[in-house]
C-alpha positions as CSV (number, residue, x, y, z in Angstrom):
1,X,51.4,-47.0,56.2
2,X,51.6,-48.7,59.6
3,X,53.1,-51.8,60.1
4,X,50.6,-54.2,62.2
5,X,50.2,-57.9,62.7
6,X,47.2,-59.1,63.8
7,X,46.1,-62.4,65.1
8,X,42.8,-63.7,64.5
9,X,40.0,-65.6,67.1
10,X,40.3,-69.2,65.4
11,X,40.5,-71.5,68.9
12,X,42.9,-73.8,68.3
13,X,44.5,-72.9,65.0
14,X,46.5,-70.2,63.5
15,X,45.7,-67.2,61.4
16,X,48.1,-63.9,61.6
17,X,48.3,-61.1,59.2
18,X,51.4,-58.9,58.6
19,X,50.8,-55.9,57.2
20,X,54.5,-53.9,56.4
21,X,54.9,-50.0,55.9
22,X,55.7,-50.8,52.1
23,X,51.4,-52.0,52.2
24,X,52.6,-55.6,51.3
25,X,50.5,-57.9,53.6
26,X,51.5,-61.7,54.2
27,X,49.2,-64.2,55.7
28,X,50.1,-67.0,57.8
29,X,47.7,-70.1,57.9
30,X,44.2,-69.9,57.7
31,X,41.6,-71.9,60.2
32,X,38.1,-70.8,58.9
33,X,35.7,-73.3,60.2
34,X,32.5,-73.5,58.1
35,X,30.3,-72.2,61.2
36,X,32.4,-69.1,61.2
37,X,30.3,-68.5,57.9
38,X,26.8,-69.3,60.0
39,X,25.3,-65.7,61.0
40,X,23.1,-67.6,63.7
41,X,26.4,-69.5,64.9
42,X,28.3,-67.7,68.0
43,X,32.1,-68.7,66.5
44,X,33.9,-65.8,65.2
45,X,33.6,-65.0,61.1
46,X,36.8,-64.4,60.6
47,X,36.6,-64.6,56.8
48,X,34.6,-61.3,57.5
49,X,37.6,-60.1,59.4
50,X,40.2,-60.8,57.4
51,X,38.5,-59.2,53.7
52,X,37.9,-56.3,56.1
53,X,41.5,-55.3,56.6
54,X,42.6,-56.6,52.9
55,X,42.9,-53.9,49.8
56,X,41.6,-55.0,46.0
57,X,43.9,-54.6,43.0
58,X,43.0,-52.7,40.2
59,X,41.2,-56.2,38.6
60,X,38.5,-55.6,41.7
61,X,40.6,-58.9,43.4
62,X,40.5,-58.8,47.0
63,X,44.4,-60.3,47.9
64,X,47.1,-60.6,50.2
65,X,51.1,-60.7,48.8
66,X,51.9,-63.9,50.3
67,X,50.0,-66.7,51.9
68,X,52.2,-69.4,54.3
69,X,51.1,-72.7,55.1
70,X,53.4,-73.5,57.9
71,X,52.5,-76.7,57.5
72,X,49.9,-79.1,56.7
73,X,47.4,-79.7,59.4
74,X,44.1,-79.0,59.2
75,X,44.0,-76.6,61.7
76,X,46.4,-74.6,59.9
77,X,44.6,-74.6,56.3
78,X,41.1,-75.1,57.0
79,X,39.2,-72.9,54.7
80,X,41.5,-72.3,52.0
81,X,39.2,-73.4,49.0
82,X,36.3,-72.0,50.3
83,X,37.9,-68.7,50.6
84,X,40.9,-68.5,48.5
85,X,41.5,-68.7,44.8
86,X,43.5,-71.8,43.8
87,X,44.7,-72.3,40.2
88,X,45.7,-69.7,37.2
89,X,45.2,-66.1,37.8
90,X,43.4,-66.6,34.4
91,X,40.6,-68.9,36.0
92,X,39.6,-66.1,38.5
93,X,35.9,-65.8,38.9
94,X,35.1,-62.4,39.9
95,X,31.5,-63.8,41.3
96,X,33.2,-65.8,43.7
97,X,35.0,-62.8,44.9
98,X,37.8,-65.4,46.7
99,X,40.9,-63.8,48.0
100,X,43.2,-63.6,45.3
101,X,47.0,-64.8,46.6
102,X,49.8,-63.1,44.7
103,X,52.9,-65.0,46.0
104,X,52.9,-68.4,47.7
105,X,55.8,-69.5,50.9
106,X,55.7,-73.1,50.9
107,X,58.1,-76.3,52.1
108,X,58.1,-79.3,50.3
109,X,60.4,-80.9,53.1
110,X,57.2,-80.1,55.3
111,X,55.2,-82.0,53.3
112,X,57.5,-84.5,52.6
113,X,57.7,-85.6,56.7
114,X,53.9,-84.9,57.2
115,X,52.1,-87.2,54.4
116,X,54.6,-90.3,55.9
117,X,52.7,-89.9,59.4
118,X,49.5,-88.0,58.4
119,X,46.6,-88.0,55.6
120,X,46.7,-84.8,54.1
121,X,42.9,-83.2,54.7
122,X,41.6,-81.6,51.4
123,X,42.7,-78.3,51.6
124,X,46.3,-79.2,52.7
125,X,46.1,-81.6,49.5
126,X,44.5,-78.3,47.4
127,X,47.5,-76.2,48.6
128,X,50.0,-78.6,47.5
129,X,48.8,-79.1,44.2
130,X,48.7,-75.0,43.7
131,X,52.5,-75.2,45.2
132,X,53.3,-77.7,42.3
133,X,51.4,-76.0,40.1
134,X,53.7,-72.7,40.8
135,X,57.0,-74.2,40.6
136,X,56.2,-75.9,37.3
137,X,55.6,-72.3,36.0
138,X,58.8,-70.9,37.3
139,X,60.3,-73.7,35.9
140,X,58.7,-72.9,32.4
141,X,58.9,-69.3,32.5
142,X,62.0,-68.2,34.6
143,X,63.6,-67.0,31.5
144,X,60.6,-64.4,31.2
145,X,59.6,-63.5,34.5
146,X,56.0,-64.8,36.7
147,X,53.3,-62.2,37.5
148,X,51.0,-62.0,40.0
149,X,48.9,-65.5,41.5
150,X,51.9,-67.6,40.0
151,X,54.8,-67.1,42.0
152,X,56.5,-69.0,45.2
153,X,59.3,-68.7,47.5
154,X,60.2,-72.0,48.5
155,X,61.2,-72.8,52.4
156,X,64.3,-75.0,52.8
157,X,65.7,-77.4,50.4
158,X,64.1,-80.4,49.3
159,X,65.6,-84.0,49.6
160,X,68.1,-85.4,47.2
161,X,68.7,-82.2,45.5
162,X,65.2,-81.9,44.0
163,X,65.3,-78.3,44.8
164,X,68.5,-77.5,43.1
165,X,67.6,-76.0,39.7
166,X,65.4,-73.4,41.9
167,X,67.7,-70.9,43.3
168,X,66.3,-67.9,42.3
169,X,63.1,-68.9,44.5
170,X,64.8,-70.7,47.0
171,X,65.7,-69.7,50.8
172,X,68.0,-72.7,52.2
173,X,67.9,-72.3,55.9
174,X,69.4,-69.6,57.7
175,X,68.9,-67.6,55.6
176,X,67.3,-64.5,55.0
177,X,64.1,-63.5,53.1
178,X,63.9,-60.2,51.6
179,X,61.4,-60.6,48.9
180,X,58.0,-59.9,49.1
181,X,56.2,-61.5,45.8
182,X,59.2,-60.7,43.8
183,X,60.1,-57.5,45.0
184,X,63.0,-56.7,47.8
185,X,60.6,-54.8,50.6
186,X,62.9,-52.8,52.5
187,X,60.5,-52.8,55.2
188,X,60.7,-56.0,56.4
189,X,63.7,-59.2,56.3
190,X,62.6,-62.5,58.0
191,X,65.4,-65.3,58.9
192,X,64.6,-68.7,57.9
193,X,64.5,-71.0,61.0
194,X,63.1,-74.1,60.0
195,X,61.9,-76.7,59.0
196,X,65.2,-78.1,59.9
197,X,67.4,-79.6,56.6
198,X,66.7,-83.7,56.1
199,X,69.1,-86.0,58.1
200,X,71.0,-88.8,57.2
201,X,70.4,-90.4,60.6
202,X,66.8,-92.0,59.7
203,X,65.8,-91.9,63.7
204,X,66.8,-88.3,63.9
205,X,64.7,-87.9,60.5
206,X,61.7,-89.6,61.8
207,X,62.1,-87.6,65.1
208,X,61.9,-84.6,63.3
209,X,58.7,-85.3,61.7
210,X,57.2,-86.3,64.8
211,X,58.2,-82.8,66.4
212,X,55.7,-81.3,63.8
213,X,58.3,-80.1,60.9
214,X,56.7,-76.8,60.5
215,X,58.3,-73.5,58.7
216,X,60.0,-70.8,61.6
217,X,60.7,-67.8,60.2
218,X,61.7,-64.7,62.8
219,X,60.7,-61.4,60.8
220,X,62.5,-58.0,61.6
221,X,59.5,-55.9,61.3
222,X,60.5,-51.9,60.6
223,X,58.2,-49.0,62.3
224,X,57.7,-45.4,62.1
225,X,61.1,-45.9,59.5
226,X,63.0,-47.8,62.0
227,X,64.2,-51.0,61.6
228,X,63.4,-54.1,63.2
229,X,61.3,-52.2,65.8
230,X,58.9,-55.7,65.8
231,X,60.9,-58.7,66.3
232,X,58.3,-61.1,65.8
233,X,58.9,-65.2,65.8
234,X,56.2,-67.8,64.6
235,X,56.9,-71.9,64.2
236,X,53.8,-73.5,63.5
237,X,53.4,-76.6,66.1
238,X,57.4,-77.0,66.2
239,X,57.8,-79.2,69.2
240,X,60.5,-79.7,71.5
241,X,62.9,-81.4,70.2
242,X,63.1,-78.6,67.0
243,X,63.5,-75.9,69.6
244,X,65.7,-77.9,71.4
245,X,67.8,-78.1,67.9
246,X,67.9,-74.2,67.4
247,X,68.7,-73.5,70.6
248,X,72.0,-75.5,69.9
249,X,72.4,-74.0,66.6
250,X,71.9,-70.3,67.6
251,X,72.4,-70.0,71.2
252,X,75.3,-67.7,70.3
253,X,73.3,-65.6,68.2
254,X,70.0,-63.1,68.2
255,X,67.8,-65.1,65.7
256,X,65.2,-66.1,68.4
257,X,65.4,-62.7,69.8
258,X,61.6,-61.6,69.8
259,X,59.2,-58.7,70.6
260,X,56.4,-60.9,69.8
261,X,56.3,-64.9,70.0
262,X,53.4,-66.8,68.9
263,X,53.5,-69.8,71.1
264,X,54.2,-72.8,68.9
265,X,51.5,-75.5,68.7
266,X,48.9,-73.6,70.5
267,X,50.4,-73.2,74.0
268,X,51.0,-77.1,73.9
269,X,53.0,-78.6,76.6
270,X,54.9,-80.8,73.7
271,X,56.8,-77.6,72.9
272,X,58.3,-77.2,76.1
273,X,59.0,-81.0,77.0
274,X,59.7,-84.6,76.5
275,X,57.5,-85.8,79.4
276,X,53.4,-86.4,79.2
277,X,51.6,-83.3,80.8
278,X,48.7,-85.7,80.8
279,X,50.6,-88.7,82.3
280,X,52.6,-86.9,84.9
281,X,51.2,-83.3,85.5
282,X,53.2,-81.2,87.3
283,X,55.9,-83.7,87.7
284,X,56.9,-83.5,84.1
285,X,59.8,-81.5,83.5
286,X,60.6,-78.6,81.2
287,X,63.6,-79.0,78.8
288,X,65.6,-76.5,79.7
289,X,67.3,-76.1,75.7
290,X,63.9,-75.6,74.7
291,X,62.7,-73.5,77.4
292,X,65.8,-71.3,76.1
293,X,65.1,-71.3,72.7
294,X,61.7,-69.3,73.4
295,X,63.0,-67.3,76.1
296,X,65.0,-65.0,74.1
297,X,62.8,-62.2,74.2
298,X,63.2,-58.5,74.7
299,X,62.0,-55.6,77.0
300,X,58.1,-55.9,77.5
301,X,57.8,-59.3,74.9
302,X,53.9,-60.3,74.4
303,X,53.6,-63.9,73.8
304,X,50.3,-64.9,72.1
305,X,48.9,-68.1,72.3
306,X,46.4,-69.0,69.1
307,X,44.1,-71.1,71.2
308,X,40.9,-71.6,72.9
309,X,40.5,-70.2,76.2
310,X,42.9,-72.0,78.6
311,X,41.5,-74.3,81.3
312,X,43.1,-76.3,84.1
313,X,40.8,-79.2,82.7
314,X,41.3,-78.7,79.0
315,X,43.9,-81.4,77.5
316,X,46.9,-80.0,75.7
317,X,46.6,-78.5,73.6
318,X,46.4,-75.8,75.2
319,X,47.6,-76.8,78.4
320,X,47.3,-74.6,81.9
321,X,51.0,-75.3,82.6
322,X,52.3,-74.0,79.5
323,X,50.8,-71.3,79.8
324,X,52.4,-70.6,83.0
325,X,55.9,-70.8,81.8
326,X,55.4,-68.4,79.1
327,X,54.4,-65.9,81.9
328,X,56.9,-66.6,83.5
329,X,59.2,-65.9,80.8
330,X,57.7,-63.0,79.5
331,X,57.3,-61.4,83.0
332,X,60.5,-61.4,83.5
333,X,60.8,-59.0,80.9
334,X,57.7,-57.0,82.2
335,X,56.1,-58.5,78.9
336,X,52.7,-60.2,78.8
337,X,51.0,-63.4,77.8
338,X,47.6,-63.5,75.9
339,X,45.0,-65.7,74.7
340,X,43.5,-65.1,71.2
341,X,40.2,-66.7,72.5
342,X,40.0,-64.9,75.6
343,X,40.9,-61.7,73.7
344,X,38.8,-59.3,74.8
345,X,36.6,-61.3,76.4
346,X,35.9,-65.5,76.3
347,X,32.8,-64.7,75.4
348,X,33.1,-62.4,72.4
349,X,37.1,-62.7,71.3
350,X,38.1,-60.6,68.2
351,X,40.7,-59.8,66.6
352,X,44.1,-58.8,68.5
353,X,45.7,-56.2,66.3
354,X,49.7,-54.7,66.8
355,X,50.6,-51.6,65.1
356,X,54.4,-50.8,64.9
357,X,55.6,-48.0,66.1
358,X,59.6,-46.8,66.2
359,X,59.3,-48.5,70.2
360,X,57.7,-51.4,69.4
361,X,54.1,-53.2,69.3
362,X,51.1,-51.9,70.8
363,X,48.3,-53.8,71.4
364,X,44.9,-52.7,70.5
365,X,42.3,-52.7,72.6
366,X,38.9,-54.0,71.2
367,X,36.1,-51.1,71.3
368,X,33.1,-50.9,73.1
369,X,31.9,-47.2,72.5
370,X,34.0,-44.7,71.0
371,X,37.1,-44.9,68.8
372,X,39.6,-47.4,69.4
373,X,41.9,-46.5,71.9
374,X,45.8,-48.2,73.2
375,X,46.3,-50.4,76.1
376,X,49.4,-49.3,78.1
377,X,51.9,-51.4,78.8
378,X,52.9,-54.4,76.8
379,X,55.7,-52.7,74.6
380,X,54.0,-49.7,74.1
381,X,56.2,-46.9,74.3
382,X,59.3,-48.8,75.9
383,X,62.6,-48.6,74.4
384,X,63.9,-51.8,73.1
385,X,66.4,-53.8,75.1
386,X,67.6,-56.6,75.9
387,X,65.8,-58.9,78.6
């Protein structure tokens, strides 16, 4: 099978699908509005394009292997009721036809920092629950094993050592993760970024929850049987000051090294800088730490941003001068930058689909008659180096 990831058209939001050689898919946040459901409504039904490219077990479930919430906003896990089943695997209703989720990736810490700034929206308060709901039944049944629908990988250590009795589901930052729901897929490793561990400085703490604590994860994404031909790096809406952290944590190493880099926080200024793009405009300045941290990409990088169309008018997110600086770093690489919601077109955006090859990711091009046929460029058939 061919590896792919593939970003859905949700505006601003994220939704991105991994699909590995081994045919293990993982899923990373949802954003299905309810007019995406509307056939006489213009926004894009990704539901419909997601359960297109999704396989069904031999129950008749449609599933993926692991869904990620990388974090708690609603733009991030809109949907997830509607569309997914929550709860025992024994309480599936086949007439609902949901989307069945074998394994969950979740961060308490996540949680933890958001519900002191935020209220949780429904479904972030539904995922939680089925989080809770998992690690109870690990904690019942690790003696004999979970099956499909209740397990977890948990991201990052909880506070106050509320996490310790779970170390046979646990990835503590830096680390790796090799499992894909409870199986070691040799097709794929992803190093655990973030969210960054709890600090004992209680400004530091509360700055890190303000940055939007969000799980990074960098994947190592093999193709055509070679591995880590997609390097591809995703943070949620990790702002500055987190990048600015990594960047002085791993500076001297390659675990921001990408292929592919989802712009955190939907090509939002806040990622790149400390000053007000709204207050200052072109006078605000870059952080150069964080600016590094989502440079480090290699020969012919794409960096998507999950967003609406970008405007010079639009407040940020997305914001017009963002978006500049990620061209800027990714031509330097001869790499691109692209827009999910001007992907193909503003008017009708689609999926934007990457398969794997033993070069790299190749974008896709959306059909208009005829079979589907590959852009050139982008990574496409270009060894990988270092930029």
């Amino acid at each position: 099978m061919v590896s792919k990831v593939t970003f859905f058209p949700v505006d601003n939001g994220d939704m991105t699908l991994i699909e590995l050689e081994s045919g293990k898919t993982i899923l990373i946040d949802v954003n299905i509005r309810a007019t995406a459901d509307d056939p006489d409504d213009s926004v894009p039904n990704v539901a419909k394009m997601l359960r297109e490219k999704l396989n069904r077990d031999n129950q008749k479930r449609l599933y993926v292997d692991v869904f990620l919430l990388s974090h708690p906003d609603l733009d991030h896990c809109r949907g997830l009721e509607r569309h997914f089943h929550l709860g025992s695997p024994g309480t599936y209703s086949k007439s609902d036809d949901k989307i069945f989720i074998r394994e969950i990736w979740s961060s308490a810490m996540v949680f933890r920092r958001a519900s002191r700034i935020l209220t949780l929206c429904e479904d972030a308060k539904a995922f939680n629950a089925e989080a809770r709901r998992r690690v109870k039944c690990y904690r019942d049944n690790r003696l004999f094993g979970l099956g499909d629908g209740d397990r977890i990988q948990v991201m990052g250590e909880d506070e106050n050592g509320k996490t310790d009795d779970l170390s046979s589901i646990l990835v503590k930052v830096d680390e790796l993760v090799t499992k894909v729901n409870g199986v070691v897929d040799s097709s794929m490793t992803a190093k655990l970024l973030g969210p960054l561990p709890k600090s004992d400085d209680e400004e530091e703490e509360e700055a890190l929850a303000k940055n939007r604590s969000s799980v990074i994860l960098r994947f190592d994404i093999k193709g055509d049987g070679v591995d880590a031909a997609c390097r591809f790096l995703t943070g949620g809406d990790a702002e500055v000051g987190v990048w600015e952290r990594l960047w002085t944590g791993h500076r001297n190493t390659d675990w921001l090294e990408y292929d592919i880099l989802q712009t955190p926080h939907h090509c939002s200024w806040r990622s790149l800088s400390h000053e007000s793009w709204s207050n200052l405009g072109e006078k605000a300045k870059v952080s150069e730490d964080a600016r590094s941290a989502l440079s480090q990409r290699r020969y012919g990088a794409v960096i998507v941003a999950s967003c609406k169309p970008i405007s010079a008018n639009d407040f940020d997110p997305p914001c017009i001068r963002a978006e500049r600086e990620y061209e800027a770093i990714a031509k330097e690489v001869s790499g691109s930058f692209k827009c999910t919601g001007e992907y193909p077109t503003k008017t009708s955006p689609g999926i934007m689909e990457f398969e794997i090859g033993q070069y790299g990711p190749r974008l896709k091009s959306q059909p208009t008659r005829g079979p589907i046929i590959y852009t050139s460029g982008a990574v496409g058939q270009q060894p990988l180096a270092h930029g």
